[in-house]
Residue frames relative to the residue before (quaternion, step in Angstrom):
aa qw qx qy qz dx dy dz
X 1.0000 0.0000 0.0000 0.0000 0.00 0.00 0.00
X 0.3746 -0.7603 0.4375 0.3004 3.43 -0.93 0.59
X 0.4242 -0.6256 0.5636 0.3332 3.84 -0.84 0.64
X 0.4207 -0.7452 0.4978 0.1411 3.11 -0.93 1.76
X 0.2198 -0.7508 0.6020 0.1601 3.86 -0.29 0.32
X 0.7705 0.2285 -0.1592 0.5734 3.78 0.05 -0.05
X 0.5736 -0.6163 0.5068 0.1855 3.68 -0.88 1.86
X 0.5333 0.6588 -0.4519 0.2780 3.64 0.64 -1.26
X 0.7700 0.5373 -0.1520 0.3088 3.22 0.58 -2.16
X 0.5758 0.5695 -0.2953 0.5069 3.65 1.16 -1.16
X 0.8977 0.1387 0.0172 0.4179 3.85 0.05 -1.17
X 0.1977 0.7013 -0.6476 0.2229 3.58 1.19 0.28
X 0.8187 0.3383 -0.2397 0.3973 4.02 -0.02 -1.21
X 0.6108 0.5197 -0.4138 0.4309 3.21 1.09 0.26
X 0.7530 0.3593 -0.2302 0.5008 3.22 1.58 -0.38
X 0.3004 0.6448 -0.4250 0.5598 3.38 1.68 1.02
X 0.7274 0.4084 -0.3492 0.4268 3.05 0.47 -1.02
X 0.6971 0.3856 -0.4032 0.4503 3.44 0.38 -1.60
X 0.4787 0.5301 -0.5905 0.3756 4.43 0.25 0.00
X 0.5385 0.7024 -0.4220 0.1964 3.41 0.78 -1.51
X 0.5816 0.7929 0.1185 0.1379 1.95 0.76 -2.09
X 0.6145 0.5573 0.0099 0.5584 2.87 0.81 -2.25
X 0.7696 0.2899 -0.2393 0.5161 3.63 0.10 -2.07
X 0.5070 0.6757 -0.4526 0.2856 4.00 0.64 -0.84
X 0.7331 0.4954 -0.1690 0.4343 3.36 1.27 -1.27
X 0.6464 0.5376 -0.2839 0.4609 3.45 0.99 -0.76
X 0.5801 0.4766 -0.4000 0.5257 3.54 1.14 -0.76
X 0.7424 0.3166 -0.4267 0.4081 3.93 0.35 -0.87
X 0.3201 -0.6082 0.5635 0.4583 4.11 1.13 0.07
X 0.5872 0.4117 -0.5570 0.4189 3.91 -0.48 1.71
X 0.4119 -0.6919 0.5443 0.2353 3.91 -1.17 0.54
X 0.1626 0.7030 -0.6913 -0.0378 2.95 -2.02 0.84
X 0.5476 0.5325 -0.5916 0.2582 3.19 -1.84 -0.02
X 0.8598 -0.2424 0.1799 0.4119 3.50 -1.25 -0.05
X 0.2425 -0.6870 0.6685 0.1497 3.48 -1.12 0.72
X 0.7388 -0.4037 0.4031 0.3588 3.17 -1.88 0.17
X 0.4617 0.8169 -0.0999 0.3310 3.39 1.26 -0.31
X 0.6323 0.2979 0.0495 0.7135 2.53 1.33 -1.88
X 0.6747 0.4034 -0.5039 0.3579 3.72 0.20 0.11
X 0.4100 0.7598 -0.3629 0.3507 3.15 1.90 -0.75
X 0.8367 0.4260 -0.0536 0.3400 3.41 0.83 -1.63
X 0.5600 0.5345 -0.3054 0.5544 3.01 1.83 -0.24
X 0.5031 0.5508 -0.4154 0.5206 3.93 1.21 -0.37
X 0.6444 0.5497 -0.3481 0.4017 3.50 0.69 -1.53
X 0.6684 0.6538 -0.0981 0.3409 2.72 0.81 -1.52
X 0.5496 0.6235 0.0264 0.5554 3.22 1.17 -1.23
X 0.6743 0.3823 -0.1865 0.6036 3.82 0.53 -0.96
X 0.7520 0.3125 -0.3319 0.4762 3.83 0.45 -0.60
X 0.3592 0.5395 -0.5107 0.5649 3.78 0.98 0.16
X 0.7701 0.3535 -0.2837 0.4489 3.55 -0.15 -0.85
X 0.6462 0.3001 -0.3987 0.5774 3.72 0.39 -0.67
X 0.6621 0.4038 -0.5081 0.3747 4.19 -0.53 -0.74
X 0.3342 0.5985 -0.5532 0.4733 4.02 1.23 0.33
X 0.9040 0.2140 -0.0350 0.3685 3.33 0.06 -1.33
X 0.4173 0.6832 -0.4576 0.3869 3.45 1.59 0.46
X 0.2773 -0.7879 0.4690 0.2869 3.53 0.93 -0.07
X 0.7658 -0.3812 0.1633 0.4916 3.47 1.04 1.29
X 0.4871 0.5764 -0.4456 0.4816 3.57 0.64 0.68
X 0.5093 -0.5915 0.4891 0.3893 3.52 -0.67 1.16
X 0.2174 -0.5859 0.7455 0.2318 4.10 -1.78 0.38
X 0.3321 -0.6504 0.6579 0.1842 3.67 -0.87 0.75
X 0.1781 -0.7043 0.6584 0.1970 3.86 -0.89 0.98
X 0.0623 0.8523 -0.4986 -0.1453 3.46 -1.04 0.64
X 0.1500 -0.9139 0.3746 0.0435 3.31 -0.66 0.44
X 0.4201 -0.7477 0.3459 0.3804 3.51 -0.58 0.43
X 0.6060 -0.4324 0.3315 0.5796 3.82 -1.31 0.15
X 0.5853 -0.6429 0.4726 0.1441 2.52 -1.79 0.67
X 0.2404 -0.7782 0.4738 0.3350 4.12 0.05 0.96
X 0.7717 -0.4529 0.3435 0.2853 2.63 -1.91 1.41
X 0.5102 0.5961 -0.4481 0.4285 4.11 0.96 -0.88
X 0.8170 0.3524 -0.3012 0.3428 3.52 0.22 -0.55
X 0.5354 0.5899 -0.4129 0.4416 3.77 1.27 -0.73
């Protein structure tokens, strides 16, 4: 397989959909896609990527707090 150099190619249709999506909602007059939440967890998320660099192969445990009722 070739090593994809440019993000675009890997997730374009993943980021089709989540537009779809997006416009799907506006036509029924209600929201969707990611909350503030979820970006929350992808930083978290995001920070252990960067330490398991320097774990010299040892798993990084992501933790996180509950999740507030605003988002469920």
């Amino acid at each position: 397989q070739p090593v994809l150099m440019d993000w675009k190619q890997r997730f374009i249709a993943s980021y089709d959909v989540e537009l779809q999506a997006f416009i799907d909602a506006v036509g029924r007059g209600t929201v969707a896609g990611p909350s503030a939440w979820d970006g929350y967890v992808a930083a978290i998320t995001s920070d252990a990527c960067v330490a398991a660099q320097e774990a010299d192969g040892e798993a990084v445990a992501i933790s996180l707090p509950a999740r507030p009722a605003l988002y469920s």
